[in-house]
C-alpha positions, 0 to 999 in steps of 0.5 A: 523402318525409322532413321534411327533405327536404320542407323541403328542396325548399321552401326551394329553390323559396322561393329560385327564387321570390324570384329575378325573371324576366329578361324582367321586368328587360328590360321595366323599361327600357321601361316605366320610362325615360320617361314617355309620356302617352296622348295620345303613343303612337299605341295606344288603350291607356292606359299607366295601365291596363296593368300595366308587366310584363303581355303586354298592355303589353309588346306596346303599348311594343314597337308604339309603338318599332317605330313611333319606329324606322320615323319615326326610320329615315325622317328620318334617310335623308331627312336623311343623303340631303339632306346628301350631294346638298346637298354633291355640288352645291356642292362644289369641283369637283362630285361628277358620278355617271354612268351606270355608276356609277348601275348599279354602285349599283343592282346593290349596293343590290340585293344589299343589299335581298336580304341584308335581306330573308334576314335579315329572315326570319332575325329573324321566325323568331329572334321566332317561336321566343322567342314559342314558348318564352315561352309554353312557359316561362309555362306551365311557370312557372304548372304550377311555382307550382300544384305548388309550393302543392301541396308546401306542403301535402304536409308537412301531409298526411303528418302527418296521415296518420301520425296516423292509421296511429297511431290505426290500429295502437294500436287494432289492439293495443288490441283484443287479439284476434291468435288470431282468423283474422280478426285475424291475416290483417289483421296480416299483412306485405305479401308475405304479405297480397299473396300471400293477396289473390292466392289470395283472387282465384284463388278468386273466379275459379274460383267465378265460371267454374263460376258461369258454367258453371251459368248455362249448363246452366240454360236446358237443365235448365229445358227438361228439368224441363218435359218431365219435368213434362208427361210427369208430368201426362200420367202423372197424368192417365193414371193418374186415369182408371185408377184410376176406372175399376178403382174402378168396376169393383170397384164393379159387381162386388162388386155383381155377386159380393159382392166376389170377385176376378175380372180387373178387379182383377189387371189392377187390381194390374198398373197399380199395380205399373206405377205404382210402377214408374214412380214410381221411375223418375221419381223422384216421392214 
């Protein structure tokens, strides 16, 4: 984001700040039109404690007028009740209701107390609904603000960062060392580094799937390298006996003859022509 849009922003929401809410303004009448004293209000909360524009204090005034209202409400029906029948009595002539006249009020009152009751529900809907909305909007005020403190510090941290891609490329130049392999692929521009990156990871994963074919074979190549090594010592073993035993042989008849050759010592040539044979087969030094 450039500075100047940066700066941009910032002042907009300075200037969104500063403007305050409307449900603040709505509650300064409330809160502010006459002082009430403590022992006035029917809650336990004292208006002292409570900020003016807090929930808290909103809901205590709200209860406290609702309560007035219902009080009000009732003296002025009780009132306006008396009045009339006080009029229907003593008037010239008297104002005499009959029965039908009760019906057809009863059947109106009725319909009225129905029409009351509709709109009381509308009305608790209409409340459910801001109540939801306010808090909807508390909450996106609050995410506002944390976001706001956040791009205060953006301008910040961007130019911190582009001090130090500036530190980073004078020391890339100053180093002088561009012949190098090295040096030229970290000059690379970014399609090619991406493109080198992406070969890069080709080979790894062509080195690690015959990596993993190796790790495969070995267990079977460890079975093999032991029998080859048991057959090999039974081979050894087989040959050490042969071996002595010619030794022997050659001994007693040389002792016998003075050393002339007789059978023991061709069979004695065939066992090791069969051992070289064998050593070249199995591949031993």
């Amino acid at each position: 984001m450039a500075p100047t849009t940066t700066a941009r922003v910032l002042h907009d929401l300075e200037r969104l700040q500063s403007i305050p809410l409307s449900i603040l303004k709505l509650s300064e009448p409330i809160s502010s039109a006459l002082p009430i004293s403590p022992s006035a209000r029917t809650s336990d909360i004292s208006a002292s404690s409570l900020s003016p524009t807090s929930p808290t204090a909103l809901e205590a005034d709200l209860e406290h007028y609702r309560e007035l209202f219902s009080k009000l409400r009732f003296s002025y029906v009780e009132q306006v009740t008396k009045e009339k029948f006080i009029r229907a009595i003593v008037g010239d002539p008297p104002v005499i209701v009959t029965p039908a006249e009760n019906l057809a009020l009863e059947r109106e009152n009725l319909t009225a107390k129905k029409q009351l009751k509709a709109l009381k529900v509308d009305v608790a809907a209409t409340v459910e609904e801001l109540e939801t909305l306010g808090k909807d909007l508390a909450r996106r005020w609050e995410q506002v603000s944390v976001e706001t403190r956040q791009l205060k510090e953006l301008p910040e941290r961007i130019e911190f960062l582009e001090e130090s891609v500036a530190q980073l490329r004078d020391q890339v130049r100053g180093e002088g060392a561009g012949d190098e392999p090295g040096r030229r692929e970290m000059n690379l521009p970014l399609e090619k580094t991406l493109e080198l990156v992406g070969e890069r990871k080709r080979k790894v994963d062509d080195l690690d799937r015959q990596l993993e074919g190796l790790s495969a074979s070995v267990p079977r190549k460890r079975k093999e390298l032991e029998r080859l090594g048991n057959e090999l010592s039974a081979l050894e073993a087989k040959r050490a006996n042969s071996m002595a035993a010619a030794r022997e042989a050659r001994k007693r008849k040389e002792a016998r003859l003075g050393g002339a050759e007789d059978d023991l010592e061709q069979r004695g040539r065939w066992w090791r022509a069969q051992e070289a044979l064998l050593k070249r087969m199995l591949e031993i030094e």
